[in-house]
C-alpha positions in Angstrom: -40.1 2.5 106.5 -37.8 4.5 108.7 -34.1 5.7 107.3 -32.3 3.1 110.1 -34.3 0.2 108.3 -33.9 1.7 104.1 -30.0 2.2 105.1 -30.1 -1.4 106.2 -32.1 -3.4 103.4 -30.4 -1.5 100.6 -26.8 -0.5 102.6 -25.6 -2.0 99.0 -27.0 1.2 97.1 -26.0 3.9 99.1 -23.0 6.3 97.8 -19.5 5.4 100.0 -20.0 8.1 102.2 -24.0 7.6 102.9 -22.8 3.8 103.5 -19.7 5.4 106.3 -22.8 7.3 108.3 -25.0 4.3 108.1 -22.4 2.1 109.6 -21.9 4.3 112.2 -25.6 5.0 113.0 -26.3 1.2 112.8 -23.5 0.2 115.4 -25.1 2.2 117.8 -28.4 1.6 117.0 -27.8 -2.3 116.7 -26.1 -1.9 120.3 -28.9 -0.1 121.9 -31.8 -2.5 120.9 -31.1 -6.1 121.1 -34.2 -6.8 119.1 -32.9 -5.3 116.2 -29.8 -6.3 116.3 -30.8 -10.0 116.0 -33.1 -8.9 113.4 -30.5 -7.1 111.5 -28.3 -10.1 111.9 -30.7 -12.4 110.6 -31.8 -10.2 107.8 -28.2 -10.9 106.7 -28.1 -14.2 107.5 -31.3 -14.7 105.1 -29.5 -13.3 102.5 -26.7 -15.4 102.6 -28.5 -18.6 102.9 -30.7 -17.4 100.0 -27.8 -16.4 97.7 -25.5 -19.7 98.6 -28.7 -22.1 98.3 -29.6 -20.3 94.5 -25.9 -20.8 93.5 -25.9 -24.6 94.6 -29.5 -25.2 92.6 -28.4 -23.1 89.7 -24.3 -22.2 89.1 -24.6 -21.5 85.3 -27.2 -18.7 86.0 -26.5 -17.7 81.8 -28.5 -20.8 81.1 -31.7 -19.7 82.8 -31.8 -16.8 79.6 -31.6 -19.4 77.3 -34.1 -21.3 78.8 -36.2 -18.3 79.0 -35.8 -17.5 75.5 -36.5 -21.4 74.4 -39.5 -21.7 76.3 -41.0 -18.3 75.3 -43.7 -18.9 72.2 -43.5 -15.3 71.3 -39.4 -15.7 70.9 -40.3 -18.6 68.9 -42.9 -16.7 67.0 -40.4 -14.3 65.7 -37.8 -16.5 65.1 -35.6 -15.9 67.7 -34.1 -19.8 68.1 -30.7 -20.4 69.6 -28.1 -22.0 67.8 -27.5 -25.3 67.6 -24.6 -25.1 70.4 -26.9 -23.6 73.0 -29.8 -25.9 72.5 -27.0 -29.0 72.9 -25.6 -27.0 75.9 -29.6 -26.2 77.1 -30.6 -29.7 76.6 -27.7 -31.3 79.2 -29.0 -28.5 81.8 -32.9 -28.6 81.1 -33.4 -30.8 84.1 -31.0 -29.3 86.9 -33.0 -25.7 85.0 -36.2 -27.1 85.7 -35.4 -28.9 89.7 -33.8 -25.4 90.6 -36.9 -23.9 89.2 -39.7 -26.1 91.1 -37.4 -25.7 94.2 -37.2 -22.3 94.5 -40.6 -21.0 92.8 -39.5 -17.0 92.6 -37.4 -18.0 89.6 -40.7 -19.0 87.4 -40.5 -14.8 87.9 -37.3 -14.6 86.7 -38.0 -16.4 83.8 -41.1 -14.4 83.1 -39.7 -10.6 83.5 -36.6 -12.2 81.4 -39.2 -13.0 78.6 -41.2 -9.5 79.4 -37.9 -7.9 78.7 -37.1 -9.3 75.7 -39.2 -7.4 73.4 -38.7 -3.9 74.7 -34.4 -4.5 74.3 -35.1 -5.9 70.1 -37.1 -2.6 70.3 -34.0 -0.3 71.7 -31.8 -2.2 69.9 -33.7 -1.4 66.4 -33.5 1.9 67.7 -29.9 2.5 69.1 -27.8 -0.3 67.5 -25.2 0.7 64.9 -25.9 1.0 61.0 -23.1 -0.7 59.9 -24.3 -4.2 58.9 -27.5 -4.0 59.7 -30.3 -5.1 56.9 -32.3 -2.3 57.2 -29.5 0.3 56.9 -29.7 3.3 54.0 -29.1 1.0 50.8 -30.4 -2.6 52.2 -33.3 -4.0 51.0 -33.9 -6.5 53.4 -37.0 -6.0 56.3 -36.0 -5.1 59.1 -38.8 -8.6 60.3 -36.4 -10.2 58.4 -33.1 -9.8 60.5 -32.8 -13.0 62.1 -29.9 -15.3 62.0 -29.8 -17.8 59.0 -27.9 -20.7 61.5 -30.8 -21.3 64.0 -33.2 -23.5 63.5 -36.6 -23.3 62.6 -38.9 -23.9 65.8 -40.9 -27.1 65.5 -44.2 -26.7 63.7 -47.4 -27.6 65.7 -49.3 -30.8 64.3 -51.6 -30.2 61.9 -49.7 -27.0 61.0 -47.9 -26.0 57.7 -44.2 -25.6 58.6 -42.7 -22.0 58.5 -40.6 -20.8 56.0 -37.4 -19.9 58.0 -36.2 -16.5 56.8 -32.6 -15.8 55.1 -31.0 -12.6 54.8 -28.0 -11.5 54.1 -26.8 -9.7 57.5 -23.5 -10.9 58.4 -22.0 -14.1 60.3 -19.8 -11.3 62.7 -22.6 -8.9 63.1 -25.3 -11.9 64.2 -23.2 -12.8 66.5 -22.6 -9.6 68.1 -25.8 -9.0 67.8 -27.1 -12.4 69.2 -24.5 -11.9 72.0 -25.3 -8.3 73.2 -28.7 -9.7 73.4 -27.7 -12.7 75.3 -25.3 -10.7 77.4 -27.8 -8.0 78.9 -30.6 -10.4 79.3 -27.7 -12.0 81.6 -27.5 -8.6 83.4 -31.2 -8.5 83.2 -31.7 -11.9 84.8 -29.6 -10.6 87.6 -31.4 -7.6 88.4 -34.2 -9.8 88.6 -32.9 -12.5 90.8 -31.9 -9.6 92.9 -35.4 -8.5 93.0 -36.9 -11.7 93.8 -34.1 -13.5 95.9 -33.4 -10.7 98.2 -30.1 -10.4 97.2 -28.1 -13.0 95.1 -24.9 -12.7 96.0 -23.1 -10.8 99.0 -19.9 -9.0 97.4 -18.8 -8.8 100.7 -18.6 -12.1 101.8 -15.3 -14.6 101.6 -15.2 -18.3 102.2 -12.9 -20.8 103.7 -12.7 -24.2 103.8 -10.1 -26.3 105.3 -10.4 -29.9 103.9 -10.1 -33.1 105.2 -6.4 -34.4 106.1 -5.2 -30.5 106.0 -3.7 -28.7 109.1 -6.5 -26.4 111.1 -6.4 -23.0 110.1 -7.4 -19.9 111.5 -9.0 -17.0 110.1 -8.9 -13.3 110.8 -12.1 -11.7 110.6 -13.2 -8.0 110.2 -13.7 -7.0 113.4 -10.4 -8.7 114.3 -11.5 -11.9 116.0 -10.5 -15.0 115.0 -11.7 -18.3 114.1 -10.1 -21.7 114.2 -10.9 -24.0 111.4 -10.5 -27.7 112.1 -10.3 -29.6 108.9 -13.8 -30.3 107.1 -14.9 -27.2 108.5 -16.5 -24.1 106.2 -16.7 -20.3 107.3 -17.8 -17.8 105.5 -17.7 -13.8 106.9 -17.5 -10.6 105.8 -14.1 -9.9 103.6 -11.9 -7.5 105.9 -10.8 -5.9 102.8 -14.7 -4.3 102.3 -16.7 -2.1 104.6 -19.6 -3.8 105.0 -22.9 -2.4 107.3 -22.7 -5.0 109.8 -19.0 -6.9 109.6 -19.2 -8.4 112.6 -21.0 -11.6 111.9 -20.2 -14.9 109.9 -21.6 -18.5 108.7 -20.4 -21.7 109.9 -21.7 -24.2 107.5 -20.2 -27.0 108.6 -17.6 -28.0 110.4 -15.9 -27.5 113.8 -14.3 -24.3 115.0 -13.6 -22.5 117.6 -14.1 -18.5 118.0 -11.8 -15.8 120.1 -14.3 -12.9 120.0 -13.5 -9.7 120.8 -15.0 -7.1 122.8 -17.3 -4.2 121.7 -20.3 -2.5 121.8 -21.8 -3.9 118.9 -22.2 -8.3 119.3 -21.2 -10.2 117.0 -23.3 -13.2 115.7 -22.2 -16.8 114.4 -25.3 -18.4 112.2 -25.2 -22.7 111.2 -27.7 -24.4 109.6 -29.5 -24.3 112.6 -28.5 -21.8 115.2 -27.7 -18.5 115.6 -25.0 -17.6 118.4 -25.3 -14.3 119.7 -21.8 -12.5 121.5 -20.5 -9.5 123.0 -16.6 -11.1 124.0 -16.1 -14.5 124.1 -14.4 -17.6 123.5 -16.6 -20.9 122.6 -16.5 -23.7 120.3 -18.9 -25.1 117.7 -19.6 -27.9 116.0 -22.3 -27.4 113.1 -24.0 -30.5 111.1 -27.1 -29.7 108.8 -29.2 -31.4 111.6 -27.6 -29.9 114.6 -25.2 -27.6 116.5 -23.6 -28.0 119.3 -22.0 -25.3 121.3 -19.5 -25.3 123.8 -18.3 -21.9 126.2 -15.3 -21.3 127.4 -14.8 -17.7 127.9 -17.6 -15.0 128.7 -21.7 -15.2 127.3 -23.2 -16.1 124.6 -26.7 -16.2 123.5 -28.0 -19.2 121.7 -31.1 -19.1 119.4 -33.1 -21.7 116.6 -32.5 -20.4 112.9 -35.8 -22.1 112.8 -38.1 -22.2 116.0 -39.4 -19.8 117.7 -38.8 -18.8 121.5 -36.7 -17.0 122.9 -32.9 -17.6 123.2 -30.7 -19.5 126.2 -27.7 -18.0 127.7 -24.6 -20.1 128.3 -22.1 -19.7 131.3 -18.6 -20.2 131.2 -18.4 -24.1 131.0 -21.9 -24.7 129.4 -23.0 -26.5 126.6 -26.2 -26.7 124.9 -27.3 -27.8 121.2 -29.8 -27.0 118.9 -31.4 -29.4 116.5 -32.6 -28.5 113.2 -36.2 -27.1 114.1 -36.4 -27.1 117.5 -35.7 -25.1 120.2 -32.1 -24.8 122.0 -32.0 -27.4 124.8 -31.1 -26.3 128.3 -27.9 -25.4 128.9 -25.8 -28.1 131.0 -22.4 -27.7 132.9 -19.6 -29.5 130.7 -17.6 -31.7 133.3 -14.0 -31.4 131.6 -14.0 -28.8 129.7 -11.0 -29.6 128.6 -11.5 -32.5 127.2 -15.6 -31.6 125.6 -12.9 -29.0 123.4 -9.9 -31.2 122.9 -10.5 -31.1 119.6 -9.3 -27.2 119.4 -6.0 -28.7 120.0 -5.6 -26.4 123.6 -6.6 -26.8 127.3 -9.1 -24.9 129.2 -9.1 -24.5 132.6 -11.5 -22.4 134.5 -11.3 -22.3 138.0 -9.9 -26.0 137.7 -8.2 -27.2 140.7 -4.2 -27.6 140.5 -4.6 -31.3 141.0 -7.0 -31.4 138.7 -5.1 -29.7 135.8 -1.7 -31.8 136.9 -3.6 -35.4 136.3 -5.3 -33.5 133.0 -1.4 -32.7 131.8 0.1 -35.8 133.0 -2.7 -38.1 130.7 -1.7 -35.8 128.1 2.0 -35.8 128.5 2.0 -39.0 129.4 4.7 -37.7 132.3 4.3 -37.6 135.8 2.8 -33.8 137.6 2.8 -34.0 140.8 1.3 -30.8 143.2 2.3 -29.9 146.7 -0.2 -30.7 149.4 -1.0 -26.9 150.0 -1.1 -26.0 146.2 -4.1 -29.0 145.3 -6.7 -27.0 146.2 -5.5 -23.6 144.5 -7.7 -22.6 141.4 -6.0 -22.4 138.2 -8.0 -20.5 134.8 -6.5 -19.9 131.9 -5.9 -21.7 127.8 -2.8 -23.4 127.0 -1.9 -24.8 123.5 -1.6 -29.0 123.2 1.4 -29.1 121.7 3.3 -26.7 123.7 6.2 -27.8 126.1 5.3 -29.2 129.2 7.8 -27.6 130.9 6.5 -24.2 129.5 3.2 -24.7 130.5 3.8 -25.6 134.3 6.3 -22.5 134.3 3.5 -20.8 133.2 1.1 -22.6 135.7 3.8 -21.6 138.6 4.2 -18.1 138.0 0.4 -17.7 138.3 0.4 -19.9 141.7 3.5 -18.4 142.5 4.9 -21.4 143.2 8.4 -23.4 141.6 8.3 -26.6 139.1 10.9 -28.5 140.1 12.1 -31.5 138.0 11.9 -35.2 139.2 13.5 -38.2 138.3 10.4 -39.0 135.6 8.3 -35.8 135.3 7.5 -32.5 137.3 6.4 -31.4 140.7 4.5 -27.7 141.7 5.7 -26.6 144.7 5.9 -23.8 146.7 9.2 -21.5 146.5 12.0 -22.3 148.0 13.8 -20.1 150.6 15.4 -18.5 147.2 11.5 -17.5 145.9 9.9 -19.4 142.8 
């Protein structure tokens, strides 16, 4: 394994100023070789599906110890039951424990280094814990075999088998429970290293997540690399938190939802992953709408580069005024010229025109308006490009129109009319 790759896979680990030379030697590196940029990007990606997948299947991850320790026979063996609270609290989760367990198998290893672990911390804790209250301290009299708490419950005797004794001593209520929960609380810690281990990663520190709900206003984001993203409502984002200083911050997750993305330019692309697509962008403006069993993508501005999180093949490229989508599995259809662009990303709440006729973009304002634009005979023909907010001012937005045909808006009776200047200029 080369250094590029180690400072990528375990970025996390480094020291703060190994992690400010990996940044910059990844940022060129990942804007060098497209290859591994996409790789690094999905790398990431994984991660973050991985992580938000084992939280949904498993929030209360403090439950999988105890369901570790209750389904261990050499816990049982020694008497190590939980108390009667946990096993009521265990028994209302045994079967979302057991469902996250069969649907994401590496946890049956979690569970077993949790149980692996167990003895070797009652060992260091013989060893390191303090005196005080302890039963086999100078004085006591009581095994140290016999140091289990008097409140659990014996473990159920096999048929045919003559019930355990349970063992009494006479350590105190405060101390078993400090005891009990240092134990609990490190085989928590424990459990995480593990899941870390097996799960790639289970959590990404450096990740923050919005959701805009239904009936809110949209909202838009600021991301790290100083893009931004427009939420519509129902829409979730999650991206690297601008406040950290992550290895590759120029990337974020569209779970669901519609947005729309104003990208900006540098060396290094950034990439946009949905349940089903990857987007892949050096500057741009585009639009997305992401299902769980499709995305569709529309482009505004610039190029992007559209990939399966799931198929194979290689990637299709989108024009200015293309749309393609990508359904969950298959390949990214073929890219298709979007009519009225305009109205495929109404939803953003802004018009796009690109190259769009001034004729064109009056009858486009005037359905919108619901107002009269009328355009000169020799300005119908002149190309307009540029975004204008919805719920701007008419008048503003043909002023703004004008100056780039350099033309005059002059006001009629019911609405507006481009024309050329006047012997006064525009």
């Amino acid at each position: 394994m080369d250094d590029l790759t180690r400072q990528l896979l375990f970025y996390d680990d480094l020291a703060p100023e190994e992690q400010r030379a990996a940044r910059d030697a990844l940022s060129d590196a990942l804007a060098e070789d497209e290859d591994l940029a996409r790789a690094a990007h999905r790398w990431q990606a994984a991660r973050r599906r991985v992580a938000r997948r084992f939280r949904e299947a498993l929030p209360e991850r403090r439950l999988l110890v105890l369901y570790a320790l209750a389904t261990d026979p050499d816990a049982q063996e020694a008497g190590e039951a939980l108390t009667r609270e946990e096993e009521r609290e265990l028994a209302s989760a045994r079967p979302q424990i057991e469902a996250a367990r069969d649907a994401h198998p590496a946890l049956s290893d979690v569970i077993e280094q949790i149980r692996r672990e167990r003895g070797a911390f009652e060992a260091a804790w013989d060893e390191h814990a303090p005196a005080a209250g302890r039963d086999d301290a100078p004085g006591s009299t009581a095994p140290s075999s016999d140091r289990r708490a008097a409140d659990r419950p014996a473990a159920t005797p096999a048929p045919g088998s003559a019930p355990k004794r349970r063992l009494v001593h006479s350590e105190s209520t405060s101390f078993r429970a400090q005891r009990w929960g240092f134990r609990v609380a490190a085989a928590v810690a424990l459990a995480a290293f593990a899941a870390v281990l097996f799960f790639v990663a289970q959590r990404d520190l450096n990740t923050a997540t919005v959701t805009v709900a239904e009936g809110d206003a949209p909202r838009t984001v600021e991301l790290a690399d100083g893009s931004t993203a427009r939420l519509m409502p129902g829409a979730t984002l999650s991206y690297v938190d601008p406040e950290t200083e992550a290895a590759l911050d120029r990337q974020a997750t569209l779970e669901a939802g519609r947005a729309f993305f104003d990208i900006v330019s540098k060396k290094d692309g950034f990439v946009l992953e949905t349940p089903t697509a990857q987007v892949t962008v050096l500057g741009t403006r585009f639009g997305v709408r992401a299902r769980e069993t499709a995305t569709r993508v529309v482009l505004a501005e610039g190029r992007v580069a559209l990939a399966s999180e799931a198929a194979t093949g290689q990637p299709v490229t989108l024009r200015p005024g293309q749309a393609s989508r990508v359904a969950a599995g298959a390949r990214p259809a073929t890219p298709t010229k979007v009519e009225n662009l305009s109205e495929a990303l109404a939803w953003t709440g802004k018009f796009f025109f690109r190259s769009t006729p001034a004729r064109v973009l009056a009858d486009q304002l005037a359905a919108h308006y619901d107002r009269p634009v009328r355009v000169a005979p020799p300005l119908r023909g002149r190309a307009v490009t540029g975004t204008f907010d919805r719920d701007r001012p008419l008048l503003e937005t043909l002023q703004t129109v004008a100056t780039a045909l350099g033309a005059q808006v002059d006001s009629l009776s019911e609405g507006y009319r481009l024309a050329p200047p006047g012997p006064g200029g525009p």
